[in-house]
N, C-alpha and C positions, 0 to 999 in steps of 0.2 A: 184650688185650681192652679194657682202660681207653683205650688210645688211639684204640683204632677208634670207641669210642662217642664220645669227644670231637671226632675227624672227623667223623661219621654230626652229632654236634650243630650243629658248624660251616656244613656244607653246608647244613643248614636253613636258618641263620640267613642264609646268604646267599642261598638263592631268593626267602627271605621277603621280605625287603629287596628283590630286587630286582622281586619284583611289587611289594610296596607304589610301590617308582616308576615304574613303569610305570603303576600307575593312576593314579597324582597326574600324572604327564606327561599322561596322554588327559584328564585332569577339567581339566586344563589349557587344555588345545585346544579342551577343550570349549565352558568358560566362558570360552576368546578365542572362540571360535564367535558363542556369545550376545551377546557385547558389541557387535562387530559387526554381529549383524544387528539389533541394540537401533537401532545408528545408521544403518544402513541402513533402517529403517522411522521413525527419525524425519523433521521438518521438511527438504525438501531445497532451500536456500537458490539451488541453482544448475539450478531448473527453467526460469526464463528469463534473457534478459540483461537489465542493468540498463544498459547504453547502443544498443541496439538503437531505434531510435525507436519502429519499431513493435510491438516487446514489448509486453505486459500489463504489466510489471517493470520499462519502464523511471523513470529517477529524473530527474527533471528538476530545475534549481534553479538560482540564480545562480552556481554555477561550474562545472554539466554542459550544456550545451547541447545541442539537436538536431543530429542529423546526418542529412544535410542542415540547415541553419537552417529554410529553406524546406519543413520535410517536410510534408508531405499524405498522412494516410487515406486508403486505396482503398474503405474500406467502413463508410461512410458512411450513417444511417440518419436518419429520424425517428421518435423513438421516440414510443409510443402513450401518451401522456400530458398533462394541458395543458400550455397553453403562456401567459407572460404576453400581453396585450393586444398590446406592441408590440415582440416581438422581432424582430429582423433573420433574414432568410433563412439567413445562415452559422449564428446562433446554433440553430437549430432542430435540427442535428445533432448525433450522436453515433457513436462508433463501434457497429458493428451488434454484435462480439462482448460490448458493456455493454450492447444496449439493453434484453434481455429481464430480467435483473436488476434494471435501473432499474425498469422496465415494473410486475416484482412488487412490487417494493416501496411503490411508491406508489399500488397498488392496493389490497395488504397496510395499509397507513396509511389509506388512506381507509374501507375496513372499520372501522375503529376510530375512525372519524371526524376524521383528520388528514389536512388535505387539500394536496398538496403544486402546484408548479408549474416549471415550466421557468424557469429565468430564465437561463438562457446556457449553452451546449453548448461545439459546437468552436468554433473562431477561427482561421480561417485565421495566414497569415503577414506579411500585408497586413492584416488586421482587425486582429491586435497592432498594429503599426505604427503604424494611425491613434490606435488607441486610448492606446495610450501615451505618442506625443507629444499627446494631447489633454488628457491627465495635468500632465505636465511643462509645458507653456506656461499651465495654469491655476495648478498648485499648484507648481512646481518638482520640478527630478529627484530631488530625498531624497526627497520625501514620494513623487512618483511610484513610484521602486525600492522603497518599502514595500509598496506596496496593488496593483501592476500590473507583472507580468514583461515584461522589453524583449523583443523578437520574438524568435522561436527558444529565448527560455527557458521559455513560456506549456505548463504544463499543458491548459490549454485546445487549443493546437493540435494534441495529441496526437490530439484525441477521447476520451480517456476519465475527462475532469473534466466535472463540471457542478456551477453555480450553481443551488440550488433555493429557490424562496421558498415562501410558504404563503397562504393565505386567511384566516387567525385576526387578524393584524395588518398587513398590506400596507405600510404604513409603513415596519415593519422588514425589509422584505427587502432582503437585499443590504447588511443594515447589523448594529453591533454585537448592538442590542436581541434581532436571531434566535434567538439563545442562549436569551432568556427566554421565545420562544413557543411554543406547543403541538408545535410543527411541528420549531422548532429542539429541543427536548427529547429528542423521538420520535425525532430524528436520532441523536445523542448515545447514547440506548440501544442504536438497533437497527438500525445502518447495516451497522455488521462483517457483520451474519447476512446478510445481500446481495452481501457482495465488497466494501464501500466502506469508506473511509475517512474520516473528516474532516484532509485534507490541513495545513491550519495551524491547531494550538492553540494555545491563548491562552499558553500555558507555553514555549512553543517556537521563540518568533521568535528567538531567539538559534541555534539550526538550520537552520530554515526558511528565514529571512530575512525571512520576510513577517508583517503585522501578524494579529492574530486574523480568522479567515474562518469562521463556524460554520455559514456556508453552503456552503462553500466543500467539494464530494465527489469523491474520484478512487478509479475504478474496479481495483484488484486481485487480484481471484476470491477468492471464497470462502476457498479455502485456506488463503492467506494474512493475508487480514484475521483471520481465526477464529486463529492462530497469533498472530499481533498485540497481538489480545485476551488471548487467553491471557497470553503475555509480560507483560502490561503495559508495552507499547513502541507510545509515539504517533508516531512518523514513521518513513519508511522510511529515510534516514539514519543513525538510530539503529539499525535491525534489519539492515541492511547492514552495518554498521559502514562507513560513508561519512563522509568531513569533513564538519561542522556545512558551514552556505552562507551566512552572514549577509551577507555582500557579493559584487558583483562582483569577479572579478577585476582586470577592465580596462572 
């Protein structure tokens, strides 16, 4: 009898055990369930490509160029907003999938009595061209590769950068001072909640390549810039994990 009941106890112990791991097995799977879809609903870094030209995502910079060099927008707009006195024709565009963004934003600022303005759109690949040997024969090619991407590295040509200046001090647009005006400030707060960027910080020419732009805005959606934000991560170089750019290659 003594040993049937030490059997009888045995057997217990062993169903017990092996439910207990069966259940720790399925809470297992479970919580690999969860983890995954933890990361499946976070930030998905590979929504577009970042050497596509015409991506939203692409990354331009002194050692990715366009592809094509030459590349050109098919859709190409004038977005509904001023424009400085005497922009050129190419400058007036934007790509169409940035202009409605742009559009609120500077509508959104002017409600609040900040009032923005166009100062340079796309650039074609020809409009680089002039414009950067127009650089370099004034000031030479260092300072030029500072302040002005050689053709085919131009955010500008993408379409979905643009130069904005303001009405507060006209002086400073397009120049450092922007930072301190009304317009540059209001940038700096509240560009992210639009899709945009401030492409080169003052902190970050050693990434960038290029000197401080606080005018300086390139288009990314929402999603991303808002993600950006969050992060605390100023360049997309850095949110890609992309080589810094500070020089050309060649």
């Amino acid at each position: 009898m003594k040993k049937v009941v030490l059997w009888f106890l045995f057997i217990i112990v062993v169903i017990s055990g092996f439910v207990a791991y069966k259940a720790h097995t399925s809470n297992s799977k479970t919580n690999s369930g969860k983890t995954t879809a933890s990361h499946a609903t976070g930030f998905d870094k590979r929504q577009y490509s970042l050497s596509d030209a015409g991506s939203l995502w692409v990354v331009v910079n002194k050692t990715r160029q366009l592809r094509p060099a030459n590349y050109a927008p098919k859709n190409l707009v004038v977005p509904n907003i001023p424009l400085r006195d005497n922009i050129t024709d190419t400058e007036k565009y934007v790509r169409a999938d940035m202009a409605p963004s742009l559009e609120k934003m500077v509508k959104d600022a002017s409600a609040q009595g900040v009032q923005f303005n166009l100062q340079s759109g796309y650039r074609s690949y020809q409009f680089q061209v002039d414009l950067y040997n127009s650089y370099v024969t004034t000031q030479g090619q260092s300072v030029a590769d500072s302040q002005s991407a050689r053709p085919g590295y131009s955010e500008h040509q993408t379409g979905l950068a643009a130069d904005l200046g303001g009405t507060s001090d006209p002086s400073c647009n397009v120049a450092d001072c922007f930072a301190n005006t009304a317009e540059g400030k209001w940038l700096v707060a509240n560009a992210y909640k639009y899709g945009f960027l401030i492409r080169y910080p003052s902190d970050k020419v050693n990434v960038t390549g290029y000197i401080y732009e606080p005018w300086h805005i390139r288009y990314i959606g929402i999603g991303l810039s808002t993600e950006m934000h969050k992060s605390h991560i100023e360049t997309l170089e850095e949110f890609f994990g992309l080589p810094a750019a500070p020089n050309y290659t060649r």
